[in-house]
N, C-alpha and C positions, 0 to 999 in steps of 0.2 A: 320664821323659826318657831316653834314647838318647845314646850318643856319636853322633860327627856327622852328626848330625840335624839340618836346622834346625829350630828349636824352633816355628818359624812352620808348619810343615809339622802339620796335624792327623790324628790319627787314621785318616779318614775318606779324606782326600787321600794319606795314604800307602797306602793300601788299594786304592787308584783308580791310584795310580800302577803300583804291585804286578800288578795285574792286568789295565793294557791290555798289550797286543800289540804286536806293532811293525806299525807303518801306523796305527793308532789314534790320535785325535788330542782334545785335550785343549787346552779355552779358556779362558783365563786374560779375564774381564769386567771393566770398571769398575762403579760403584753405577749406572748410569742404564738400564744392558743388561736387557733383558728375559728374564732367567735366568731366572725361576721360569715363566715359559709357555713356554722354548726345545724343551725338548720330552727332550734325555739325559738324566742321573742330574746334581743343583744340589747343589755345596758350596757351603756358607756362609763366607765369611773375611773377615767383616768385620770391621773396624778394623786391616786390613792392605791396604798399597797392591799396584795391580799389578807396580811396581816390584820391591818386596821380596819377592815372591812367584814370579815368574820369576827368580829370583835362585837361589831356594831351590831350585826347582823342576828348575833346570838343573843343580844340584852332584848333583842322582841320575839323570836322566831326560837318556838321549843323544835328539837328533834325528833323522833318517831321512836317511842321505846318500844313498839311493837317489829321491829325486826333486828336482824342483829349487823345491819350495819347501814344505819343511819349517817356516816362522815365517811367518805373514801375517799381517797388520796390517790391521784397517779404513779403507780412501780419505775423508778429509775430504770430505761429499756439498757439490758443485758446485763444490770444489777439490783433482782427485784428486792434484796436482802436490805439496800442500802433505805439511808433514812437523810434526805437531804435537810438542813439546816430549815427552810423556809417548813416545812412538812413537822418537825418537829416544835416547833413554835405551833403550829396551827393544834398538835395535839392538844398543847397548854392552854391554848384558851378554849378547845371544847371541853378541856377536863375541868374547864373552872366554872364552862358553865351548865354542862350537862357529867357531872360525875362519874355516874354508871356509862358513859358513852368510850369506846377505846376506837380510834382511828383502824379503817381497814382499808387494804388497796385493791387494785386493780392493774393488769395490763394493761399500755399505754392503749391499745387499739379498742380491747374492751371498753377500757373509760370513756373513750369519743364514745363509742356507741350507747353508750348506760346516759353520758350529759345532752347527746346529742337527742336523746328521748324526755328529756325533761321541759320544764316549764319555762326555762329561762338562764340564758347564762348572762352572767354577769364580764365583764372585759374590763381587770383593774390595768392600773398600769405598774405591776408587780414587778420586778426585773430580774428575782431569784427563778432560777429554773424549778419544776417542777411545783410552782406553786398552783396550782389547782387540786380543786376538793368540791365533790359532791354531797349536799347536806338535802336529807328527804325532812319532811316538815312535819313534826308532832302534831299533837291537840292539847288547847289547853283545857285543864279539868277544872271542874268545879269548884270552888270552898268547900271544906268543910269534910 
């Protein structure tokens, strides 16, 4: 164990986080997502929700304010308007940690292909539908 770590954070995920880049981006899945054939480098964190793990996730990991959508969400297929519960939560805690940052989506099939281009997805064991979110990865600046 580590001081402020979250303890939820694995080995594995802190190593991934360590090592992307900024512009790199990083999928946080529910259990139903097709992680193991997406095609980056699959963490396992099951028995932790998506919730709790974008949580964790965002006390180390700034977001990219250099584009305008640094957090996207999967579109509810054949109701993009809709705003599932699990999706909603996830806005509240990028707004608690990245303020200027507003959740943006994607169609379901876009989203594979946008996660499936990334650095790594992550496989919680999430159980609310549509809980997956793509977060591209800030820089951190200097003091002062």
């Amino acid at each position: 164990m580590l001081k402020h770590i979250p303890h939820i954070l694995s080995p594995e995920l802190l190593h991934a986080l360590q090592a992307m880049g900024h512009g790199d981006e990083l999928t946080i899945v529910d259990g139903n997502y097709p992680g193991a054939s997406a095609g980056p480098r699959l963490i396992r964190a099951d028995g932790h929700s998506g919730t709790d793990l974008l949580e964790a996730i965002l006390t180390l990991m700034p977001l990219d304010d250099f584009v305008p959508d640094p957090a996207v969400v999967m579109q509810v297929v054949g109701d993009a308007g809709q705003v599932p519960p699990v999706v909603t939560e996830y806005g509240k805690i990028v707004a608690r940690h990245e303020p200027a940052v507003k959740l943006t989506s994607l169609e379901r099939f876009a989203f594979y292909r946008r996660a499936n281009a990334g650095y790594a997805v992550i496989q919680t064991g999430e159980q609310r539908l549509y809980g997956n979110i793509i977060l591209k990865k800030g820089v951190i600046r200097p003091d002062g």
